[in-house]
PDB file of N, CA, C and O in Angstrom:
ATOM      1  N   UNK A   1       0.358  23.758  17.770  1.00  0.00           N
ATOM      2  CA  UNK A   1      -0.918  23.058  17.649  1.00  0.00           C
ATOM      3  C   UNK A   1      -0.926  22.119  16.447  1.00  0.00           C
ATOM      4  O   UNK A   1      -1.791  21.243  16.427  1.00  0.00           O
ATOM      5  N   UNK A   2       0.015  22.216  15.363  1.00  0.00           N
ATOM      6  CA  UNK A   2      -0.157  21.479  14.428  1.00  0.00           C
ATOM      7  C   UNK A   2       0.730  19.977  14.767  1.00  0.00           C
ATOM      8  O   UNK A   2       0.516  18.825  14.389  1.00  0.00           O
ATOM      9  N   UNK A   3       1.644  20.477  15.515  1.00  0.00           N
ATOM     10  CA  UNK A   3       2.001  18.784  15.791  1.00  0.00           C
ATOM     11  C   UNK A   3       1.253  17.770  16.720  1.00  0.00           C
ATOM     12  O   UNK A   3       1.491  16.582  16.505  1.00  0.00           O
ATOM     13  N   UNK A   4       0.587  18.009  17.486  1.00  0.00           N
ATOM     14  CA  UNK A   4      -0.551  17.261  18.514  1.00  0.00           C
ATOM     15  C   UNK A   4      -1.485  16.457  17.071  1.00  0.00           C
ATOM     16  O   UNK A   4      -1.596  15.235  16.968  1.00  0.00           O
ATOM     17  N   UNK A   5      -1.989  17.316  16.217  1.00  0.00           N
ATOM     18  CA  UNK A   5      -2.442  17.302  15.198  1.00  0.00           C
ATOM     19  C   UNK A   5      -2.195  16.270  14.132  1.00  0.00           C
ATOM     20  O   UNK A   5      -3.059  15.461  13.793  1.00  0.00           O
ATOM     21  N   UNK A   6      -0.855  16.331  13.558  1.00  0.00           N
ATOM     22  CA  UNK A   6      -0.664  15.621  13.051  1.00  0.00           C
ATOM     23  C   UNK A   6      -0.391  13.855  13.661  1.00  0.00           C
ATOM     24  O   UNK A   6      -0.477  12.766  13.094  1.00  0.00           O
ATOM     25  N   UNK A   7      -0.124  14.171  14.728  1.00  0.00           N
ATOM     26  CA  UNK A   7       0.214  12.743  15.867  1.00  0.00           C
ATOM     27  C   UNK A   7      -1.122  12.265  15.412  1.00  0.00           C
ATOM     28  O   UNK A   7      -1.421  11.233  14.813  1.00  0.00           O
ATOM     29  N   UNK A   8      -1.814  13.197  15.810  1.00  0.00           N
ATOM     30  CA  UNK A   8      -3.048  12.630  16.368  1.00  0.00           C
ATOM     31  C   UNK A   8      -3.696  11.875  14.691  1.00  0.00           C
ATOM     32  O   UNK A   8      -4.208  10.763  14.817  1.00  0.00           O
ATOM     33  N   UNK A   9      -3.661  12.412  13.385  1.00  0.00           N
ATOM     34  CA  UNK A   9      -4.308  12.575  12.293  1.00  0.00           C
ATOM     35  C   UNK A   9      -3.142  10.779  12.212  1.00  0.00           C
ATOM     36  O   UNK A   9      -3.782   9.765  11.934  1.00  0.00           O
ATOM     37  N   UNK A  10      -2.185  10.681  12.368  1.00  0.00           N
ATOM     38  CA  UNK A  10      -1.344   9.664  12.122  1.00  0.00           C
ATOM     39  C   UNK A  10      -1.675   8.182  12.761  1.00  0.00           C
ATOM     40  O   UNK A  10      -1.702   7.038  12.308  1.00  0.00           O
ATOM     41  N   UNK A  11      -1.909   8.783  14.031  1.00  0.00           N
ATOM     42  CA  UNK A  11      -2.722   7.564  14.532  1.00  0.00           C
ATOM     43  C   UNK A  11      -4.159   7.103  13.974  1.00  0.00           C
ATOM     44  O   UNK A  11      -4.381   5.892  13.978  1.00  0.00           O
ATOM     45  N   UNK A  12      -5.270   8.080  13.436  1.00  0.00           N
ATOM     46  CA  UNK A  12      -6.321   7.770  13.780  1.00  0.00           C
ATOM     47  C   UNK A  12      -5.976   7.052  11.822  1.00  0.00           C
ATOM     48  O   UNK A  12      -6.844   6.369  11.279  1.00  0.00           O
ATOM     49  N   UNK A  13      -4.701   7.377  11.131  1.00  0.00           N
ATOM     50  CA  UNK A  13      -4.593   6.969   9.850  1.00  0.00           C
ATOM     51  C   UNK A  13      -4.435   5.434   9.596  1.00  0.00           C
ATOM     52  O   UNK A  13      -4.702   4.728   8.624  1.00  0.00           O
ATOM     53  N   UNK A  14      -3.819   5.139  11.021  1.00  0.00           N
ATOM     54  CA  UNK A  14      -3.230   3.859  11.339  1.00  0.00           C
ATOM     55  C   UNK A  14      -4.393   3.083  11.216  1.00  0.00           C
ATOM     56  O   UNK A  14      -4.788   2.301  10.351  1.00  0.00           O
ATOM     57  N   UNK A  15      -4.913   3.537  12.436  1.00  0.00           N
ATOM     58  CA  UNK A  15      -6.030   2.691  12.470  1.00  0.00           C
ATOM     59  C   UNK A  15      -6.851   2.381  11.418  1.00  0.00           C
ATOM     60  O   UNK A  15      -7.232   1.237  11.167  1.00  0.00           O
ATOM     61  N   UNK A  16      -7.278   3.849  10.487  1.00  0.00           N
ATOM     62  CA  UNK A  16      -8.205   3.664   9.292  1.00  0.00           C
ATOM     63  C   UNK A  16      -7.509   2.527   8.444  1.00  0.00           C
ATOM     64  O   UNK A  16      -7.918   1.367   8.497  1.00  0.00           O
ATOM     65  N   UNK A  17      -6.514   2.882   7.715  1.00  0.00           N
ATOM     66  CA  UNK A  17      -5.694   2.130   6.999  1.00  0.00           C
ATOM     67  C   UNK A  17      -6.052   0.316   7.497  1.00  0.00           C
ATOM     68  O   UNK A  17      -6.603  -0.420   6.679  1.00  0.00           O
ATOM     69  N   UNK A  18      -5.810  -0.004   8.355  1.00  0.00           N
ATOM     70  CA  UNK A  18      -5.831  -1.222   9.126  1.00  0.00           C
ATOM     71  C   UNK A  18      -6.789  -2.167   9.259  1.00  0.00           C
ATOM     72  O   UNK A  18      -6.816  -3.391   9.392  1.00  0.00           O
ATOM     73  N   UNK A  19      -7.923  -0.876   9.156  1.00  0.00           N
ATOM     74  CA  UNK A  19      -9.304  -1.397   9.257  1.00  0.00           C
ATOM     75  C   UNK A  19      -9.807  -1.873   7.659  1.00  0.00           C
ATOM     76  O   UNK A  19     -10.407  -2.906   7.364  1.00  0.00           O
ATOM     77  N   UNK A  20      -9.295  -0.619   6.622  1.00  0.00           N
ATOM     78  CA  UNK A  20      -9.339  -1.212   5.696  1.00  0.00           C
ATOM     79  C   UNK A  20      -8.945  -2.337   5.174  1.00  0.00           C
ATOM     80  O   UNK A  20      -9.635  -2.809   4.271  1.00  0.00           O
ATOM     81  N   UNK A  21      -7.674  -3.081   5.638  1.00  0.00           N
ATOM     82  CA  UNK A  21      -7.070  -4.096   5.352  1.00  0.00           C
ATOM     83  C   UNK A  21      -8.222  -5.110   6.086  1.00  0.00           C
ATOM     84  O   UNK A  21      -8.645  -5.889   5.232  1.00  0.00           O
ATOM     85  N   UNK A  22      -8.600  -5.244   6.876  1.00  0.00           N
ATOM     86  CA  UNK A  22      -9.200  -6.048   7.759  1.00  0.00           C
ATOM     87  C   UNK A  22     -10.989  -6.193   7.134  1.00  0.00           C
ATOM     88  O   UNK A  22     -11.770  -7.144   7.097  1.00  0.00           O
ATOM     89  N   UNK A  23     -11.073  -5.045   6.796  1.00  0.00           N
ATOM     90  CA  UNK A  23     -12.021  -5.400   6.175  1.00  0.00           C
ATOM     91  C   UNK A  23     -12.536  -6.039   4.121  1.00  0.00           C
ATOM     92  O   UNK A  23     -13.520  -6.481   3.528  1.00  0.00           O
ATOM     93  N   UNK A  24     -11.036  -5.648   3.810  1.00  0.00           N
ATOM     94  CA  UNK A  24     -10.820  -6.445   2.432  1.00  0.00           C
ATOM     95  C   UNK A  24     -10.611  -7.773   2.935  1.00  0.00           C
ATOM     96  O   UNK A  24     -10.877  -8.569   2.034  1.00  0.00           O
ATOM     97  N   UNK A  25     -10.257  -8.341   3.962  1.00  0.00           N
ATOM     98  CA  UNK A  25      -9.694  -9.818   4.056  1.00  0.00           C
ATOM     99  C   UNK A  25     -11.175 -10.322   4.510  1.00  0.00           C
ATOM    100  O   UNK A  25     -11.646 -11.233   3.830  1.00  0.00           O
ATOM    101  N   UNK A  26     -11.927  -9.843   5.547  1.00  0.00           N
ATOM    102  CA  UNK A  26     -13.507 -10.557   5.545  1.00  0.00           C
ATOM    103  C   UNK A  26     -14.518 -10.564   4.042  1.00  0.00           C
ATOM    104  O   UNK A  26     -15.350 -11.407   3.708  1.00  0.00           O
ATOM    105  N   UNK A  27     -14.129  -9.410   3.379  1.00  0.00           N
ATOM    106  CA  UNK A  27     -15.053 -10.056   2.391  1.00  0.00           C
ATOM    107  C   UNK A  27     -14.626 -11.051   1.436  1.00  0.00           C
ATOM    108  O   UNK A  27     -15.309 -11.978   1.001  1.00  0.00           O
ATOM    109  N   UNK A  28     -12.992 -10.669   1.048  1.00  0.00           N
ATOM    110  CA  UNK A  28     -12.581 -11.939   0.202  1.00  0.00           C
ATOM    111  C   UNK A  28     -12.584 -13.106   0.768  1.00  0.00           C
ATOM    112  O   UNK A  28     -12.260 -14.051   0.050  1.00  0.00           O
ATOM    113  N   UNK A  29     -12.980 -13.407   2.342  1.00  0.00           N
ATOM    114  CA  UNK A  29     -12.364 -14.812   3.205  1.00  0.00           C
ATOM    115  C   UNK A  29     -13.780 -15.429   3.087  1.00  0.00           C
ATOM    116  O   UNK A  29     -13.998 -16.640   3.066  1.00  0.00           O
ATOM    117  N   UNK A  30     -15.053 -14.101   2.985  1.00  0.00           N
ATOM    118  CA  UNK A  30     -16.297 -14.454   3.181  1.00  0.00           C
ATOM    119  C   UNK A  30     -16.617 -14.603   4.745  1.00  0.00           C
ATOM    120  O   UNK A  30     -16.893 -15.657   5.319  1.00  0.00           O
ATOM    121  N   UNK A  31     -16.533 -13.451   5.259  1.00  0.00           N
ATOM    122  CA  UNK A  31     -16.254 -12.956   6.814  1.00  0.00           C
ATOM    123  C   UNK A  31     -17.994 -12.514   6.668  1.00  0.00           C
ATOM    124  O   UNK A  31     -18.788 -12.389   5.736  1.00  0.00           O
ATOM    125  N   UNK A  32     -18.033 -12.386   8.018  1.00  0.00           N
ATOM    126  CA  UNK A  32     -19.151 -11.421   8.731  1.00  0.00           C
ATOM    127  C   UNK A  32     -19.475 -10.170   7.836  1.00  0.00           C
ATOM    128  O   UNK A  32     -18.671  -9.239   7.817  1.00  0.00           O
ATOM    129  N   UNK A  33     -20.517 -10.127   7.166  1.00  0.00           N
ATOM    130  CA  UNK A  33     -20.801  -8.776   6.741  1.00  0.00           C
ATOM    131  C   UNK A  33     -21.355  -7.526   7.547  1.00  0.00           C
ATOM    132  O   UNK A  33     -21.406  -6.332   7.252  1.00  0.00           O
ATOM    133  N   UNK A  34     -21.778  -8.278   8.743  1.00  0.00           N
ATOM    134  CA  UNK A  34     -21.999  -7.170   9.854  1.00  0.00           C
ATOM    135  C   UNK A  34     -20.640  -6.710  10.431  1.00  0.00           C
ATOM    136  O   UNK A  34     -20.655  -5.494  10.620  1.00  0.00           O
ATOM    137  N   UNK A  35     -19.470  -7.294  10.772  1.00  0.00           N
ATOM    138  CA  UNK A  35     -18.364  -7.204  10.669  1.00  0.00           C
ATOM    139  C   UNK A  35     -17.874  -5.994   9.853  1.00  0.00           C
ATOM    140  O   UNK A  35     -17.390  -4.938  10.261  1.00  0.00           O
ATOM    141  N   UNK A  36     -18.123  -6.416   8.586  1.00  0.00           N
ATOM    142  CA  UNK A  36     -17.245  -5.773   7.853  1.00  0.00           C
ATOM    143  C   UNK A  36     -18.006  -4.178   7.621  1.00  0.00           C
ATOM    144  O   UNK A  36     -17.395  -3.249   7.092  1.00  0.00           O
ATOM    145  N   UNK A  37     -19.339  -4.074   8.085  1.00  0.00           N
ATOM    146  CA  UNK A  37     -20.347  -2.697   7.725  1.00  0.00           C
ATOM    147  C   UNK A  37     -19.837  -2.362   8.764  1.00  0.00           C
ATOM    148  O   UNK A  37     -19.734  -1.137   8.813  1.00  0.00           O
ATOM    149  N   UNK A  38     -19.311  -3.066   9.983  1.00  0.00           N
ATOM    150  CA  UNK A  38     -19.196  -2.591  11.564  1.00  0.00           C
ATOM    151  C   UNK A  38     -17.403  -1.519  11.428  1.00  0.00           C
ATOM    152  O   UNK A  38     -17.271  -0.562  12.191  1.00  0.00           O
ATOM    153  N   UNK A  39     -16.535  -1.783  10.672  1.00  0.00           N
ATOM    154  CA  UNK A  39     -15.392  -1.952  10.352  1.00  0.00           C
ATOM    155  C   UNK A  39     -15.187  -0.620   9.323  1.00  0.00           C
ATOM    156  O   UNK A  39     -14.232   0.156   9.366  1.00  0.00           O
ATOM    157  N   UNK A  40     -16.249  -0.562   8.457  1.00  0.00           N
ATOM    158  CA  UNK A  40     -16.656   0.317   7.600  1.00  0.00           C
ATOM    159  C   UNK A  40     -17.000   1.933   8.549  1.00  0.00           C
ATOM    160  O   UNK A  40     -16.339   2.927   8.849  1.00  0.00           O
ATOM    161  N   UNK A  41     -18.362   1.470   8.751  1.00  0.00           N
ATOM    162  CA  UNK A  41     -18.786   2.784   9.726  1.00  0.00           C
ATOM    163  C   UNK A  41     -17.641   3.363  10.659  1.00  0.00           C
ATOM    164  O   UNK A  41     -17.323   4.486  10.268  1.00  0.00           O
ATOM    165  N   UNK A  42     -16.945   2.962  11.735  1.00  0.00           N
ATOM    166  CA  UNK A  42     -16.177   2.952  12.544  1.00  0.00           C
ATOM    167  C   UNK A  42     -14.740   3.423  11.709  1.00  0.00           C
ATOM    168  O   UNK A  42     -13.982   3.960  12.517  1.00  0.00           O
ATOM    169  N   UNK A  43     -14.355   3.391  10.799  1.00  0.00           N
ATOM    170  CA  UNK A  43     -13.219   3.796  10.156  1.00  0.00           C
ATOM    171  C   UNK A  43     -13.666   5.361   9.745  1.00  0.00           C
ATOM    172  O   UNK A  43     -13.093   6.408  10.044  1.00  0.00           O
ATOM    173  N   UNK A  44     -14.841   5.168   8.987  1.00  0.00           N
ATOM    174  CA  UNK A  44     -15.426   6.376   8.769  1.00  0.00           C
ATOM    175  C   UNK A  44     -15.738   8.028   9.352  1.00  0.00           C
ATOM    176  O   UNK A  44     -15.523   9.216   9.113  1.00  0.00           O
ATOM    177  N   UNK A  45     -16.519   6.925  10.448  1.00  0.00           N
ATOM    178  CA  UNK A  45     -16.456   8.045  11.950  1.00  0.00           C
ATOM    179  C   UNK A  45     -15.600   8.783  12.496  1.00  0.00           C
ATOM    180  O   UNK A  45     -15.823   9.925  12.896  1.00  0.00           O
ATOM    181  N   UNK A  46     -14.444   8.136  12.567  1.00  0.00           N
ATOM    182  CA  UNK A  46     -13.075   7.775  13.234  1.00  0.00           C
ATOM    183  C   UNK A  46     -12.364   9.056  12.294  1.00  0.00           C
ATOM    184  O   UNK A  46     -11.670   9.934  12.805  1.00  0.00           O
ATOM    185  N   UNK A  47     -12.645   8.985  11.003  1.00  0.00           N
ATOM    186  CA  UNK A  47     -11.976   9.975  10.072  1.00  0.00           C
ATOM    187  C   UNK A  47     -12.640  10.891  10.269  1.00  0.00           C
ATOM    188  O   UNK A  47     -11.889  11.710  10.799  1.00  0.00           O
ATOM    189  N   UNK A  48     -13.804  11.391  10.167  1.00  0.00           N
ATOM    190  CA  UNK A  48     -14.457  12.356   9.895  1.00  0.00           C
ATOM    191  C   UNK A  48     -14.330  13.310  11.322  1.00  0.00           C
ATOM    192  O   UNK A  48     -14.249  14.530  11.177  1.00  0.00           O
ATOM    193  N   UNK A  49     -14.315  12.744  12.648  1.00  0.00           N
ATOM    194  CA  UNK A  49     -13.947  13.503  13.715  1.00  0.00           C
ATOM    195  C   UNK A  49     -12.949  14.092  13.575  1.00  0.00           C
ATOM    196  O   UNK A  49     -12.872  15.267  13.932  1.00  0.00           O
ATOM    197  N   UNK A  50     -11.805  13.369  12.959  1.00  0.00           N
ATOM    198  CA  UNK A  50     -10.589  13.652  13.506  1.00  0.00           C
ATOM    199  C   UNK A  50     -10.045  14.933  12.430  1.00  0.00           C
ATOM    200  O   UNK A  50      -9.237  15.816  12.717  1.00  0.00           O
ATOM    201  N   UNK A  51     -10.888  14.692  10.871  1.00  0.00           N
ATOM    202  CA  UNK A  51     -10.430  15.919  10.303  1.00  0.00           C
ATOM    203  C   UNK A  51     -11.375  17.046  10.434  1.00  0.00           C
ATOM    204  O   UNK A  51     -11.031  18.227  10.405  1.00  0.00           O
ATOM    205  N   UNK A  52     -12.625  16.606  10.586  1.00  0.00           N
ATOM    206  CA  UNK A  52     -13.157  18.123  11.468  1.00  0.00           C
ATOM    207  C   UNK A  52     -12.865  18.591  12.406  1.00  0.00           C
ATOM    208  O   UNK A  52     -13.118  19.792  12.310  1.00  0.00           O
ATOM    209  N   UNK A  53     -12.269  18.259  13.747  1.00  0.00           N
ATOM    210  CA  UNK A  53     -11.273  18.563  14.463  1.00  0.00           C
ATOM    211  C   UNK A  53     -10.462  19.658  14.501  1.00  0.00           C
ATOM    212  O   UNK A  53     -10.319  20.651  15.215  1.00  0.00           O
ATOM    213  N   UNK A  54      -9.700  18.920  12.973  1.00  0.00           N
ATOM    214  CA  UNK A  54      -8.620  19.669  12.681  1.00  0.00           C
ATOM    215  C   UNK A  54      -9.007  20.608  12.204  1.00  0.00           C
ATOM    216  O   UNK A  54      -8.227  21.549  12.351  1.00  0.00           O
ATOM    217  N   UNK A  55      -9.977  20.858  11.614  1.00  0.00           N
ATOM    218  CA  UNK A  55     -10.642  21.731  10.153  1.00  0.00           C
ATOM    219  C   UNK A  55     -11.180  22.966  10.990  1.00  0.00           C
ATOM    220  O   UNK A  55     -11.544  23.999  10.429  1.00  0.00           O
ATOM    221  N   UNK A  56     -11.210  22.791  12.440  1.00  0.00           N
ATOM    222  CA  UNK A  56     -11.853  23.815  13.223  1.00  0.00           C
ATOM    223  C   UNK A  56     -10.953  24.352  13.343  1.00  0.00           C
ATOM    224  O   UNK A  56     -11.138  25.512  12.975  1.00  0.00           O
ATOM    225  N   UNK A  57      -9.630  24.133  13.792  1.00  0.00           N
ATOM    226  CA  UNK A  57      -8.364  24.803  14.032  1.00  0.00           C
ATOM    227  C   UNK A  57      -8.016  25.595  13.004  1.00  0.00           C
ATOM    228  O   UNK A  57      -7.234  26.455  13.409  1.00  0.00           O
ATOM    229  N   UNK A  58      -8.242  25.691  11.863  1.00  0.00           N
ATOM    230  CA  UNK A  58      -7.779  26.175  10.572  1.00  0.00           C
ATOM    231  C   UNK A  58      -7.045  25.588   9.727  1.00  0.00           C
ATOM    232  O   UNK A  58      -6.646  24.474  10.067  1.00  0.00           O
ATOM    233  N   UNK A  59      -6.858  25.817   9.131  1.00  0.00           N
ATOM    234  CA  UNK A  59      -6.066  25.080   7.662  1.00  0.00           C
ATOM    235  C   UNK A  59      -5.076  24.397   7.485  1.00  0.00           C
ATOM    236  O   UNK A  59      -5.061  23.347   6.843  1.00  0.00           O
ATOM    237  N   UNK A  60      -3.833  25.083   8.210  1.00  0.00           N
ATOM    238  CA  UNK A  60      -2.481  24.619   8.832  1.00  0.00           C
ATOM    239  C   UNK A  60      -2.150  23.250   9.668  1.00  0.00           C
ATOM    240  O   UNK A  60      -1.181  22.491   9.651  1.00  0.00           O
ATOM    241  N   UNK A  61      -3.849  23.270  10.693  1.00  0.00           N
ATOM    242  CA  UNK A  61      -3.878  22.456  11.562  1.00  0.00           C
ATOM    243  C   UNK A  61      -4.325  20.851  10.396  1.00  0.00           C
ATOM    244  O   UNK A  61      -3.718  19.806  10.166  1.00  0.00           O
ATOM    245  N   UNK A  62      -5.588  21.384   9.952  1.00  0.00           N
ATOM    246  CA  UNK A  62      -5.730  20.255   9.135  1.00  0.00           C
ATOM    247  C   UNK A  62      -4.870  19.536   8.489  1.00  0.00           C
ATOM    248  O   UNK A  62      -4.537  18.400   8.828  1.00  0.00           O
ATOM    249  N   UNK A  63      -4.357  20.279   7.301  1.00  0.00           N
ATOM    250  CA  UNK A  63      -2.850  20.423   6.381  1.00  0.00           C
ATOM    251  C   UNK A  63      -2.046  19.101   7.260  1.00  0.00           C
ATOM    252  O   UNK A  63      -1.760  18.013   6.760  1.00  0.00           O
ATOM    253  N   UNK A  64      -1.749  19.568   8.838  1.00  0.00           N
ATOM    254  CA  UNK A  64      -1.328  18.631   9.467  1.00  0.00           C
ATOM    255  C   UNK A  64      -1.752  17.065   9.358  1.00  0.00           C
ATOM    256  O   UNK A  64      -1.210  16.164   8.717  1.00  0.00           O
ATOM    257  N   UNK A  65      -2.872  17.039  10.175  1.00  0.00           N
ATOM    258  CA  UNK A  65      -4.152  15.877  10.336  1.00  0.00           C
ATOM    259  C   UNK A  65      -3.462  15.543   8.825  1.00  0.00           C
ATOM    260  O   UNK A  65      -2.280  15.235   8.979  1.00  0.00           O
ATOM    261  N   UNK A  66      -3.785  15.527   7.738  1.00  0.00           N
ATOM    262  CA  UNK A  66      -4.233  15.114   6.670  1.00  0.00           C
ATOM    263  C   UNK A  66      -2.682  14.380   6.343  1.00  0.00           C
ATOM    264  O   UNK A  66      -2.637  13.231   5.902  1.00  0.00           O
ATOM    265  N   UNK A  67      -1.420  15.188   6.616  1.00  0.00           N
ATOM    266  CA  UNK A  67       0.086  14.510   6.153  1.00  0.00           C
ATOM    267  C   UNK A  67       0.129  13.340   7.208  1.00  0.00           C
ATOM    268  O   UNK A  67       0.506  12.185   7.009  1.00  0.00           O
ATOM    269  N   UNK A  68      -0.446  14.025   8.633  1.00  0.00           N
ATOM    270  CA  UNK A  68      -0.498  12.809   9.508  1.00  0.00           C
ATOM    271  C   UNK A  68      -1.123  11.175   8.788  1.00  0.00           C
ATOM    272  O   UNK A  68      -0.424  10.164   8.863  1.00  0.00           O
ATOM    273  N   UNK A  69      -2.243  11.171   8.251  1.00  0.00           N
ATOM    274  CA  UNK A  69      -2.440  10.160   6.987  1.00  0.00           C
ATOM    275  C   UNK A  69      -2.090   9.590   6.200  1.00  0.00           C
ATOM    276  O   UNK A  69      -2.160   8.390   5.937  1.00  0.00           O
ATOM    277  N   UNK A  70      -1.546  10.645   5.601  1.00  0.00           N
ATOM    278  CA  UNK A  70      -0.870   9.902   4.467  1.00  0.00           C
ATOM    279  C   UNK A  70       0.912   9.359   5.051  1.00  0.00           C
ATOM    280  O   UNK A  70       1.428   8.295   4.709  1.00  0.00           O
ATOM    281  N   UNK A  71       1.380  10.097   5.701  1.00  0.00           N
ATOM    282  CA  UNK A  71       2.145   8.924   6.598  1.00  0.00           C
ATOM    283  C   UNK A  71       1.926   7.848   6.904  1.00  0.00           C
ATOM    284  O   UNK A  71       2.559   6.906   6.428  1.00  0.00           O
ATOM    285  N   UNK A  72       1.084   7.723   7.678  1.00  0.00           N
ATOM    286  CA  UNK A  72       0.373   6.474   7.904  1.00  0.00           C
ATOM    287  C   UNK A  72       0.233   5.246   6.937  1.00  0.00           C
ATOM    288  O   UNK A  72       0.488   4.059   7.146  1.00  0.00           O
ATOM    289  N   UNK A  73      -0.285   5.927   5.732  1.00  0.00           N
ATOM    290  CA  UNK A  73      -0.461   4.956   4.617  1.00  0.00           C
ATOM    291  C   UNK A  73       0.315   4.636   4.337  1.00  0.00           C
ATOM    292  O   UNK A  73       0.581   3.449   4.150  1.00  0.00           O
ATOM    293  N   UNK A  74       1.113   5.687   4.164  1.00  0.00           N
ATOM    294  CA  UNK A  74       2.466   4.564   3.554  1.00  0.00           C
ATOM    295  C   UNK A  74       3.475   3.305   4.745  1.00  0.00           C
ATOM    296  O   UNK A  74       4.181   2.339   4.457  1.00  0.00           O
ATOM    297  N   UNK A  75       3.134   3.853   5.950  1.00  0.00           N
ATOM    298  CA  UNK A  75       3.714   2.703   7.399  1.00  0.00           C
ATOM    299  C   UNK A  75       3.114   1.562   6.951  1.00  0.00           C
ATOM    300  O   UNK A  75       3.748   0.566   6.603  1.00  0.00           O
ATOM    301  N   UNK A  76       1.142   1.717   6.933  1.00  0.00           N
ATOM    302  CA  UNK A  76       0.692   0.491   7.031  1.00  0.00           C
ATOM    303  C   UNK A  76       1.080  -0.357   5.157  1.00  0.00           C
ATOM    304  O   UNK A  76       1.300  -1.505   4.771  1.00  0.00           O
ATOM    305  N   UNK A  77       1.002   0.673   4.654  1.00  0.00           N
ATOM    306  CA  UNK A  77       1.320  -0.359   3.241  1.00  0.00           C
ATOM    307  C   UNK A  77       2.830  -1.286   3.331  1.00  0.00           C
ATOM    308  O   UNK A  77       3.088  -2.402   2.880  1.00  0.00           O
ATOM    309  N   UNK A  78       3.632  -0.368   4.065  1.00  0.00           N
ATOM    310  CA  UNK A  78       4.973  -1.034   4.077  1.00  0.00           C
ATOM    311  C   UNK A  78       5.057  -2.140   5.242  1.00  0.00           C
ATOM    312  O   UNK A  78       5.952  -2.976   5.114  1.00  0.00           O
ATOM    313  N   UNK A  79       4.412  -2.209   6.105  1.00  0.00           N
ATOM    314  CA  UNK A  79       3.925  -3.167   7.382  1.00  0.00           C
ATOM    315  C   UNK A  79       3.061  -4.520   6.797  1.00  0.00           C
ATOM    316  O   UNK A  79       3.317  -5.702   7.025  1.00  0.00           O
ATOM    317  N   UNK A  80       1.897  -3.931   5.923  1.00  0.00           N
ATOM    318  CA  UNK A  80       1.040  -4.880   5.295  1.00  0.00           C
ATOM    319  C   UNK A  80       1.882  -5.579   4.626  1.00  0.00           C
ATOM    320  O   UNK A  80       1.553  -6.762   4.712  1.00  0.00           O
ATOM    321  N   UNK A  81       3.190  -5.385   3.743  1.00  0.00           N
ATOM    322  CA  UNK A  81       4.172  -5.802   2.714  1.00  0.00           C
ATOM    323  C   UNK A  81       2.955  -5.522   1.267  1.00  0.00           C
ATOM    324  O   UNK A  81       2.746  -6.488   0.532  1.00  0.00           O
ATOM    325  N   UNK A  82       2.501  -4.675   1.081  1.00  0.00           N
ATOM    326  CA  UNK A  82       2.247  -4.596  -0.602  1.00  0.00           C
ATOM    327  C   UNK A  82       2.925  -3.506  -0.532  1.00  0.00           C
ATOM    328  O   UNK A  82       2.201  -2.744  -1.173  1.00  0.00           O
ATOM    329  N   UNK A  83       3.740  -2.952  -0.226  1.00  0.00           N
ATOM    330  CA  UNK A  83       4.424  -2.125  -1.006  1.00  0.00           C
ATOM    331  C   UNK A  83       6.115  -2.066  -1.029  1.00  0.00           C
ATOM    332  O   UNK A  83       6.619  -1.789   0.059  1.00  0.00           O
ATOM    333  N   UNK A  84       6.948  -2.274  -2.040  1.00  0.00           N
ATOM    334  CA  UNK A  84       8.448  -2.809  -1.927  1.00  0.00           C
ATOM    335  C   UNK A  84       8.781  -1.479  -1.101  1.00  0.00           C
ATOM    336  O   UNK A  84       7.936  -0.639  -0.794  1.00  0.00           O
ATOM    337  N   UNK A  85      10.290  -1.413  -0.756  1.00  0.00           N
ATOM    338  CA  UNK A  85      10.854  -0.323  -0.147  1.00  0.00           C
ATOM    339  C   UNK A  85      11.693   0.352  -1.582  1.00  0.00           C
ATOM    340  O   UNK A  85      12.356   1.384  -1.482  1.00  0.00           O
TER     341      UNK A  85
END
């Protein structure tokens, strides 16, 4: 159960991560601020399901969800290019 878990915590990291990027580039570009609250909420949501989710499963499962993330972060930082290899 913890690997479905972590897949799953990895993807939904992707996305968060992504959204964050997307939403630093509308406010520095001077983007849509409904956009960017829209971008906000929706990243938010998106997290909070996915580690209560996990958090129901127990600890292990979360533990998962949560490395599933921080994987993630580091894909999209190295994808975004701010971060060297």
């Amino acid at each position: 159960m913890i690997f479905p878990f972590a897949l799953l915590g990895a993807a939904a990291g992707t996305v968060h991560f992504v959204a964050i990027s997307r939403d630093a580039n509308l406010l520095a570009r001077g983007g849509s601020p409904l956009a960017a609250f829209g971008l906000r909420l929706g990243r938010a949501l998106l997290t909070l399901v996915v580690l209560v989710a996990a958090a129901r499963q127990g600890w292990p499962v979360l533990l998962g969800a949560a490395g599933g993330f921080m994987v993630a972060r580091q894909i999209v930082l190295r994808w975004l290019g701010t971060v060297s290899p």
